[in-house]
N, C-alpha and C positions, 0 to 999 in steps of 0.2 A: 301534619304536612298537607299542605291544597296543592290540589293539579298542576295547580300554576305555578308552582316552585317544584315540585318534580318533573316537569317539563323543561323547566331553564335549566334542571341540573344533569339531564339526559343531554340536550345541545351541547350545553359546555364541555363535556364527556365525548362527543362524536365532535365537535371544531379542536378539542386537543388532540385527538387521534389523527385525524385530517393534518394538522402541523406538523406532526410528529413525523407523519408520512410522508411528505414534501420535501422533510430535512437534506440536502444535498449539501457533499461537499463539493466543489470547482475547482478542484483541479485539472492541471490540462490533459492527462489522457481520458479524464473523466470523458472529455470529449468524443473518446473513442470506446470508449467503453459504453456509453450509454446510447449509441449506433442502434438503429433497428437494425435489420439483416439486409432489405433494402436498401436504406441510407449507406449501409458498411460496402455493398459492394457498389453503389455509386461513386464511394468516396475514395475508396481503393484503386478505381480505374482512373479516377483522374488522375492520381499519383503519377501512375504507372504511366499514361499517355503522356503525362509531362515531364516524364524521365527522375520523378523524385523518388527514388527506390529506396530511399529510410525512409521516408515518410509513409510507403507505402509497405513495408519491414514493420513499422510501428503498427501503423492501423491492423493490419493482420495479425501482428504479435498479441497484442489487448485479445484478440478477438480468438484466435486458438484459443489463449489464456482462461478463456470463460469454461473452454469444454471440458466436463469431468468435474468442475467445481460447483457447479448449480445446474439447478433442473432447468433445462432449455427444453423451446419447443424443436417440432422436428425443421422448422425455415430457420431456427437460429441454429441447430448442431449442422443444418446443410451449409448454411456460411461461417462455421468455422471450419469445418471439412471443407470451402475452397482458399478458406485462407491458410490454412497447412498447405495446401496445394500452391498458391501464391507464395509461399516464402521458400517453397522448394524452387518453384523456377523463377524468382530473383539471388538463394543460391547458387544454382544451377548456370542462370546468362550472365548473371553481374557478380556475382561474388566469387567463382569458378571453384565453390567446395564442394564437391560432388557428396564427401559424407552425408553433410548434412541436407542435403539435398535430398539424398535416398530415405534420410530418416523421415523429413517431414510427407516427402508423398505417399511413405511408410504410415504415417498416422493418419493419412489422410485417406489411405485405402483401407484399414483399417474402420475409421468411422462409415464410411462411405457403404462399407459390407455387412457392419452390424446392423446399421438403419437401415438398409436395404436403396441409398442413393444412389440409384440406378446409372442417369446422365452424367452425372459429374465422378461416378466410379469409372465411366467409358473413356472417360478425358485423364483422369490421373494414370491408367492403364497405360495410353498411349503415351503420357510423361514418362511413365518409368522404361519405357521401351526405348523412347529419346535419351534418356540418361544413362540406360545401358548402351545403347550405340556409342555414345557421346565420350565415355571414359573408354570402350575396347579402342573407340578410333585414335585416342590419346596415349592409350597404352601399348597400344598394336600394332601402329601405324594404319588403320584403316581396312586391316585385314580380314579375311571371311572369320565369321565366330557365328554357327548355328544357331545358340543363346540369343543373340541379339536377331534373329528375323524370328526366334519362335516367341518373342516380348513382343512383337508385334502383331505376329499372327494370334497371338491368345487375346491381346487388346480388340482388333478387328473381330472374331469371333466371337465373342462377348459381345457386342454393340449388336451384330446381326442375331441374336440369342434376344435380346432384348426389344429389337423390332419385330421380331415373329413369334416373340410369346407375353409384351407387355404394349398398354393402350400409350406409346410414344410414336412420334412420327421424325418420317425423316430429318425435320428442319430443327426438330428438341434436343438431337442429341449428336456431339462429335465422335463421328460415326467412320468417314471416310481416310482422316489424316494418320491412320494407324496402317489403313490399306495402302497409302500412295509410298509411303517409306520402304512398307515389304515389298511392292513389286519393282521401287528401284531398285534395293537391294538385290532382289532375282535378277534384272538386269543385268547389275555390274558385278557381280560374281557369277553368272553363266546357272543359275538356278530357275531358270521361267518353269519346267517341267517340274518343279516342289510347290505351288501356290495353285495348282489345280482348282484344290478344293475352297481356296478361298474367292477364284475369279471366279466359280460357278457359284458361289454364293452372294456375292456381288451380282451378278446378274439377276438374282430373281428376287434380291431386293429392288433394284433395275427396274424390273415387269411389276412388282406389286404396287410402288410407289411414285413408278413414271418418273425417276428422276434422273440427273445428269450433272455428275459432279465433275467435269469436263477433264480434269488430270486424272480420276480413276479409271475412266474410259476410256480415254485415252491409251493407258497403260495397260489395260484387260486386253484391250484389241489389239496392241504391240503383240502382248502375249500371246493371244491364241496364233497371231501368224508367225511368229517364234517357232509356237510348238508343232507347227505344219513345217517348220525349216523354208519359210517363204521370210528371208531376212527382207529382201528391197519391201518389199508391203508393211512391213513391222516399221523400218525406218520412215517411211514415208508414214502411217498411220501416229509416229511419235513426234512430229513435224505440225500436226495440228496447232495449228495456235492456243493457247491458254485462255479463258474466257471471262479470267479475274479481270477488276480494277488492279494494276500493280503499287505494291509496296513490297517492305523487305520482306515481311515473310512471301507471299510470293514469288519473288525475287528467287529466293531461296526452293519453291517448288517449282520455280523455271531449273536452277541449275541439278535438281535432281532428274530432271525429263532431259537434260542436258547431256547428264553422264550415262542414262540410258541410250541418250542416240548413240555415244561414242562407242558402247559396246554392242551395239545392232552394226555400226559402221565395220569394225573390225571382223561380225560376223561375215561381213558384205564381202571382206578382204579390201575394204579403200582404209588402208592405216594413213595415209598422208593426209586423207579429209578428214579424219578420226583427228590425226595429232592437228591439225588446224583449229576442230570444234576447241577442241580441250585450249588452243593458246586465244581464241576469244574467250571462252569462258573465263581463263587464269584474268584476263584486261580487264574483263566487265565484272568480277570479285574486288581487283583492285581499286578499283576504282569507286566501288560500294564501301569497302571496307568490312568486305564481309571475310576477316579472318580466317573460322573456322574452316568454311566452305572452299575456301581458296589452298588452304592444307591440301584437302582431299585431292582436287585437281593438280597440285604440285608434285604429290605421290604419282597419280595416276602416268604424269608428261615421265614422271625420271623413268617406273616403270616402261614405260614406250620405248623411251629410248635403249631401257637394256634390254629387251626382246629385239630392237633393231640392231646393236649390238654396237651402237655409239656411243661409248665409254665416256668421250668427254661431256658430251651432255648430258649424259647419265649426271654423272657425277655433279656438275656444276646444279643440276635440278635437284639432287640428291643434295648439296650443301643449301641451294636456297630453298628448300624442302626444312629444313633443321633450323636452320635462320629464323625460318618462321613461324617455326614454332617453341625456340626457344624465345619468340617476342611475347608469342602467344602466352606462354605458361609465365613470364616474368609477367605481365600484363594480369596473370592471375594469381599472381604474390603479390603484386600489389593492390588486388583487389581484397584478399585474404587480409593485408593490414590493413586496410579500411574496415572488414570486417569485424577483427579484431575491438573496435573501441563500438562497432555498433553492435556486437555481444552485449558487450556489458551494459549499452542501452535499453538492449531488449531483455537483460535479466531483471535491468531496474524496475522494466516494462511490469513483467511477469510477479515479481516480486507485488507493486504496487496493485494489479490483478488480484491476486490471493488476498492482498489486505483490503481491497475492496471486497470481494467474495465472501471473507472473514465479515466484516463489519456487515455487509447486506443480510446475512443469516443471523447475526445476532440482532440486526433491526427489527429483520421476519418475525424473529422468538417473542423479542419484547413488542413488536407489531401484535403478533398475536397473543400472548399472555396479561396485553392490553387489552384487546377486544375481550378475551373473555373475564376480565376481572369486570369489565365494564358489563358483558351481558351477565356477570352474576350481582353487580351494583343492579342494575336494570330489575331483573328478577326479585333481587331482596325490597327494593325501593317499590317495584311493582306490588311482591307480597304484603308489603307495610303499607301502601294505599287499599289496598283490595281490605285490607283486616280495618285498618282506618275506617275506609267505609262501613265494614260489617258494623265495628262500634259501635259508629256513627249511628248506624238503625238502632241497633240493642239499646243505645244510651236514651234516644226518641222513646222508645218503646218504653223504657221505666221509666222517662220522665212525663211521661204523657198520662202512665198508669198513677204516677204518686199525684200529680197535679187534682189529677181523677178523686181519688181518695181523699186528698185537703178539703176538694170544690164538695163530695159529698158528706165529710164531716161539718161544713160550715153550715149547709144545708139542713144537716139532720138538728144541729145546736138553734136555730132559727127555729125551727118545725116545730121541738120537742117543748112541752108544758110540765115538769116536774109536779108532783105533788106536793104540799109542806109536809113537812117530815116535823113530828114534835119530840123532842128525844125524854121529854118527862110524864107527858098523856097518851103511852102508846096506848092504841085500839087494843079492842079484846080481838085473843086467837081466835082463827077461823082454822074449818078442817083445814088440813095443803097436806097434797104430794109427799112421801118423804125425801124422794129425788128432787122437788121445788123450792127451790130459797128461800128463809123467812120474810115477811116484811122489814123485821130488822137489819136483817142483810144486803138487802135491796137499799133503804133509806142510807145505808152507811154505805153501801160504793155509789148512791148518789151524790153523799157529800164529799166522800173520796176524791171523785170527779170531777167536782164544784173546786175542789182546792186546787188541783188539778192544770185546771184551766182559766183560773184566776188568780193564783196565787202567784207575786213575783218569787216568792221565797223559793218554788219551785226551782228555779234558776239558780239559786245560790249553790257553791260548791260546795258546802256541808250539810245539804238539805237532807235530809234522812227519812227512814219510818218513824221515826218516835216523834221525830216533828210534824209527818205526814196526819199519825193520830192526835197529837197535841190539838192540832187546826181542825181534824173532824169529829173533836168531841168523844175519841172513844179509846180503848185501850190497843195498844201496840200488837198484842197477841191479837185480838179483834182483824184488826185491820190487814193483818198480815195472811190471818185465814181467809180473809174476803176476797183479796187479791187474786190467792191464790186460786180457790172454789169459781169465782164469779168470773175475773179476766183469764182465767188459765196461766199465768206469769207471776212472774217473784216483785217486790217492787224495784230493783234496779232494772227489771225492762219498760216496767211500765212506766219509771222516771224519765227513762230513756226515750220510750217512744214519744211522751209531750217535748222533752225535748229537742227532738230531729223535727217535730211535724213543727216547732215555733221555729226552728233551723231554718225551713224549707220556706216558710212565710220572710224568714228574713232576707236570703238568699235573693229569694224573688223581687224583694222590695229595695231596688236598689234608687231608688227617691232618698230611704231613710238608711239603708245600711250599705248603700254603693260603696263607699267610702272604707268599710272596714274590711282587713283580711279575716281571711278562713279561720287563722290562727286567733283573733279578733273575739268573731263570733262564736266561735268555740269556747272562749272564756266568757263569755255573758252569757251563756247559757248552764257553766256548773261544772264544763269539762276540765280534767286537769291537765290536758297536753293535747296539742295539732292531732298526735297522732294516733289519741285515744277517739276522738271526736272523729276522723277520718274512718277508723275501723268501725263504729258504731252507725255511724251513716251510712256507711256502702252496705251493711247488712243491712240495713232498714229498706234502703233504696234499691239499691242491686248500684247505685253512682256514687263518686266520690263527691263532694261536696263544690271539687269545682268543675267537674264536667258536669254537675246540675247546673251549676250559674253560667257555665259556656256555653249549656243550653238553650238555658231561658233569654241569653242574651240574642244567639242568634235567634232565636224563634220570634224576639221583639223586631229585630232587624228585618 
């Protein structure tokens, strides 16, 4: 394998992963599902400000749906902890199911506490405070219940808990709207003397952070002259104008500083300018069509009138008291069948979530059981290059050595001047060595040699010793000891080796034997199979027969 095909075949390998990873499907809440956190609560507010409350049901459904099913960071479990919080209060204003109302800001307080979501645990606090006032004032008619000012008071102190012992400022977090509800409530139920402890902590939020959230102040300052029993000062300081731009909710923290004037007025003993605030207030609800709020003050008037002990108007306040809030709650049955078919939307929602969540994990799996089959492709194909190369030298290295050896036998055959050898006039002996070879021994693997390296017969596939002595004149036993004494080998190596070293000449010479295969030259030299010839060369050589010719070839190249 060359670089340049393990190169195409690692890209190939990383552009399929890359595809693989892109693969989406589009469908449409994909749309909502594939929301940054950003984006999700961009797109969630428009909903909301353009009154499309399934659409915006939906979007946050997908988006709870994520939490618990894959590993989110902490900006994506914050926005699904305000989308729990979001679908509580479009149950909550528009759909008027309190259950599940309590359940989702249940979940939402919950995440909120585990992650340690400081700001938006301040605001679901203050939800759950609104949704318990919300169902006692529905269940109760609007009567004192302790539970609902200490839902507020625990929200408000927790927020102040968080500005004097975490790095948030006043403008980060909804801090004040949990305080303006309790101290109406002390208002209108005669408790200014229970919230002590929360106007003194209001206050030095006040001094620490110079701020002025104009209805808390407002109502701190009612309170402290409350609790001096200086009511005209209390009224007059709850008289301050509001310092909002108005809309409905505003609207709605006017008619709370509303119904505290009425009960600062009655402290005053002016019940007639009292039951007058309250019949503006009932015109400017009506006329808003703010419902619930219009409840409150309908109680408040029938109440008036039986402490004045005017029966008939008691009464008639007391039937359009019921009136209207038997419109109210039918109003919230039919908002409950509405509800009803966008359940099953949002289960379809929820459903389609999981089987997204489902299929993205097993993406992930096969995402990553890809990467590393591929970084162990990478690894093995790297291995098999690195060894290639190693070869690659080793194979240079003996081919450079045998090349070596051919070029210094050709030399020495050039050089060397043999003696004539006469095999019928030997010379008379001379002393020699006993360990020294005779002459005769010497003369015969001269000619040994001579046959050797001239002889085609050598080549033939039955070429033998007996033939080898036939050709040099002498007996088989003879020749057989000579071999063995003189080359150190038997005669099938040393058949062998003229044959690899004329192999190796053939190999090279592809002018005259380009043409022919391995298998080819292998039988013109005596072999009887490819793969007797292949084992005989690679011990000769330390190479197979054709990584020598893949040699020689690149080396001409």
């Amino acid at each position: 394998m060359t670089t340049k095909r393990f190169f195409i075949i690692l890209i190939a390998l990383l552009a399929a992963l890359t595809g693989f990873a892109r693969a989406t499907d589009n469908k449409t809440f994909e749309r909502f599902y594939n929301l940054t956190p950003k984006e999700f609560i961009k797109q969630h507010n428009y909903y909301t400000q353009h009154n499309l409350f399934d659409s915006a049901m939906m979007c946050a459904n997908v988006q709870a749906s994520k939490y618990g099913r894959e590993k989110l960071s902490l900006e994506e479990i914050d926005a699904c902890c305000a989308a729990f919080r979001s679908m509580g209060i479009v149950y909550m204003q528009k759909q008027y199911n309190y259950q599940l109302a309590a359940e989702n800001y249940l979940k939402a307080e919950q995440i909120a506490q585990k992650h340690n979501l400081i700001s938006i645990r301040i605001t679901i606090l203050n939800d759950e405070a609104i949704l318990g006032a919300t169902r006692n004032d529905l269940e109760n008619n609007f009567a004192y219940n302790k539970d609902v000012m200490d839902g507020f008071s625990k929200a408000f102190l927790f927020a102040v808990h968080a500005l004097n012992s975490i790095t948030f400022t006043s403008d980060e977090i909804y801090w004040d709207g949990s305080l303006n509800n309790l101290l109406y409530l002390a208002f209108k139920f005669d408790k200014t003397h229970e919230v002590i402890r929360e106007v003194k902590a209001y206050r030095e939020i006040q001094k620490r952070y110079s701020t002025n959230t104009n209805a808390a102040d407002i109502f701190c300052e009612a309170i402290d002259w409350c609790n001096k029993g200086n009511y005209p000062k209390a009224y007059e300081a709850l008289q301050t104008p509001l310092s909002y731009k108005y809309n409905r909710d505003t609207y709605s923290i006017q008619a709370t500083v509303n119904i505290a004037q009425y009960a600062v007025l009655l402290k005053c003993g002016k019940r007639d300018e009292a039951l007058n605030l309250l019949m503006q207030q009932e015109h400017f609800l009506r006329e808003n069509k703010m419902t619930f709020e219009l409840l409150e003050v309908l109680q408040l008037i029938k109440q008036h009138y039986e402490v004045d002990g005017n029966a008939a108007m008691a009464k008639e306040y007391s039937l359009l008291y019921f009136t209207t809030k038997d419109g109210f709650i039918n109003k919230s049955r039919l908002g409950k069948m509405d509800e009803a078919k966008l359940n099953i939307e949002l289960e379809q929602t929820r459903e389609n979530v999981r089987e997204m969540a489902n299929r993205q994990k097993i993406q992930t799996i096969v995402l990553w059981a890809t990467v590393i089959i591929a970084l162990l492709l990478f690894v093995i194909l790297l291995g098999l290059y690195v060894n290639y190369r190693k070869t690659r030298r080793t194979n240079r290295v003996l081919y450079d050595k045998n090349i070596a050896l051919l070029n210094a036998n050709e030399q020495l055959k050039q050089l060397s001047t043999p003696e004539p050898v006469s095999i019928s006039s030997p010379k008379e002996p001379q002393e020699q060595s006993p360990d020294e070879p005779s002459r005769e021994d010497i003369a015969l693997l001269d000619r040994i040699t001579a046959v050797m390296e001239t002889s085609s017969e050598v080549y033939n596939e039955g070429f033998s010793i007996v033939r080898l002595a036939i050709l040099a004149g002498a007996s088989q036993k003879n020749v057989s000891r000579v071999i063995n004494d003189l080359r150190l080998c038997n005669f099938n190596a040393l058949l062998n080796e003229y044959r690899i070293k004329e192999a190796c000449k053939r190999l090279l010479d592809t002018k005259n034997y380009g043409g022919l295969t391995i298998e080819s030259i292998a039988r013109s030299l005596g072999f009887r199979s490819r793969a007797n010839f292949v084992n005989v060369f690679k011990d000769a050589t330390g190479l197979t027969p054709s990584a020598f010719q893949k040699m020689s070839r690149e080396i001409k190249q």
